[in-house]
C-alpha positions as YAML, in Angstrom:
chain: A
units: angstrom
residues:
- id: 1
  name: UNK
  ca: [33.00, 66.98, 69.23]
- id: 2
  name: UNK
  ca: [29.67, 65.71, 70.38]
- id: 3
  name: UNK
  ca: [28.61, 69.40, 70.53]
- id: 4
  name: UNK
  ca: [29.45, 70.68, 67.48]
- id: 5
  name: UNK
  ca: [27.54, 67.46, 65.86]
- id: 6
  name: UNK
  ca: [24.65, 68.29, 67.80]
- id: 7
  name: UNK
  ca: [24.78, 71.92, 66.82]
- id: 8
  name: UNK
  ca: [24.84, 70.50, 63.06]
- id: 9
  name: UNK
  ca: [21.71, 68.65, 63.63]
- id: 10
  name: UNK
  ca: [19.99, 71.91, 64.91]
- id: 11
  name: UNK
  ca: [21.07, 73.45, 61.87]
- id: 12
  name: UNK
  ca: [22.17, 76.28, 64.28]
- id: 13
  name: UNK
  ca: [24.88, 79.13, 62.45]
- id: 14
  name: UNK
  ca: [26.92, 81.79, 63.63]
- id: 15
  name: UNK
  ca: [26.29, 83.27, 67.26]
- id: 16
  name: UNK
  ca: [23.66, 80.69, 68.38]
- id: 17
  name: UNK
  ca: [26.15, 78.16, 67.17]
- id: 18
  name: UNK
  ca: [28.82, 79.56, 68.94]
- id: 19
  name: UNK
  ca: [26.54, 79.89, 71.99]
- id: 20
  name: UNK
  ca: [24.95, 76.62, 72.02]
- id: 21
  name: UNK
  ca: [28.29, 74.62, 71.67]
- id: 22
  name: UNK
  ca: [30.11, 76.69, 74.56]
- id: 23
  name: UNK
  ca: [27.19, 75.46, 76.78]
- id: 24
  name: UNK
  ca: [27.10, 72.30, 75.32]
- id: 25
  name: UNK
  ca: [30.83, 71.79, 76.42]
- id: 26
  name: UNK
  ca: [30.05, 73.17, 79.85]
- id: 27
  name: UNK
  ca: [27.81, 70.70, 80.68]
- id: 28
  name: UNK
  ca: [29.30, 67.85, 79.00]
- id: 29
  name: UNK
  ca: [32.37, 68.39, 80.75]
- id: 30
  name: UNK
  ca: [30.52, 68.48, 84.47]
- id: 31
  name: UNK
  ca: [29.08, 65.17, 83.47]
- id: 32
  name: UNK
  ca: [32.44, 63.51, 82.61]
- id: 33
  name: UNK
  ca: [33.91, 64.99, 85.58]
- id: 34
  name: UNK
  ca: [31.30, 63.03, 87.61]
- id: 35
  name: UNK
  ca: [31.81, 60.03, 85.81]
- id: 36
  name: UNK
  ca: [35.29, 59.80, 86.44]
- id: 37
  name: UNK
  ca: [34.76, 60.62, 90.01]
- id: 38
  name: UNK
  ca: [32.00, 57.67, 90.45]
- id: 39
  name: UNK
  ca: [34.51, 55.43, 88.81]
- id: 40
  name: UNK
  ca: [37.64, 56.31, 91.19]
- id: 41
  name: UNK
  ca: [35.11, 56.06, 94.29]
- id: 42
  name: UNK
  ca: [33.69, 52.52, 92.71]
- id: 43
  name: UNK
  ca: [37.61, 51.97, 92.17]
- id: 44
  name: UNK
  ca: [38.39, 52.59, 96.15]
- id: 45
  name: UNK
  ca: [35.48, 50.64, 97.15]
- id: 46
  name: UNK
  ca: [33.64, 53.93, 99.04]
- id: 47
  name: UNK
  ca: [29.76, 53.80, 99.59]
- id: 48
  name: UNK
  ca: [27.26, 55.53, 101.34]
- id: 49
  name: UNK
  ca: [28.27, 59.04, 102.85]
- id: 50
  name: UNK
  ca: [32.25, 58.39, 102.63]
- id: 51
  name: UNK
  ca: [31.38, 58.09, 98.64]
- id: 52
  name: UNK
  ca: [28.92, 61.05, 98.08]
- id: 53
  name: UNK
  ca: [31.72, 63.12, 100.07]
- id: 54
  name: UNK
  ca: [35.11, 61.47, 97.78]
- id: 55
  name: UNK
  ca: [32.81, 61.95, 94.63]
- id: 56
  name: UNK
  ca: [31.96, 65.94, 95.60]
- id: 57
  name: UNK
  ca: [35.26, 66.94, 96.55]
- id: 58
  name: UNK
  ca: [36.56, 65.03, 93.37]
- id: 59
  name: UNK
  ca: [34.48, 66.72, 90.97]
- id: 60
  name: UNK
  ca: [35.25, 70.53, 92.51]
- id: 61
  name: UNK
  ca: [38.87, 69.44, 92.21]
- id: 62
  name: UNK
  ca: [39.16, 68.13, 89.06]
...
């Protein structure tokens, strides 16, 4: 995963590995959430309000 190679390039071992990658995966996965939910808002044509409210509800959902 993108994680674990950026772990590798921070020559990180161990527990700080193992820490680093679980947050890593956290916050990578919050930002494809989001992306997905942008796209299926773009995809139904929302803007504005309607879309900020589509793409919050999407991402605490998904």
């Amino acid at each position: 995963s993108q994680c674990e190679k950026a772990a590798a390039d921070k020559k990180l071992a161990g527990a700080a590995k193992n820490s680093f990658i679980q947050k890593c995966v956290k916050t990578d996965g919050a930002a494809d959430k989001a992306t997905q939910c942008e796209k299926a808002a773009a995809d139904k044509k929302l803007a504005g309000a309607a879309k900020n409210s589509f793409v919050q509800k999407c991402v605490k959902t998904t």
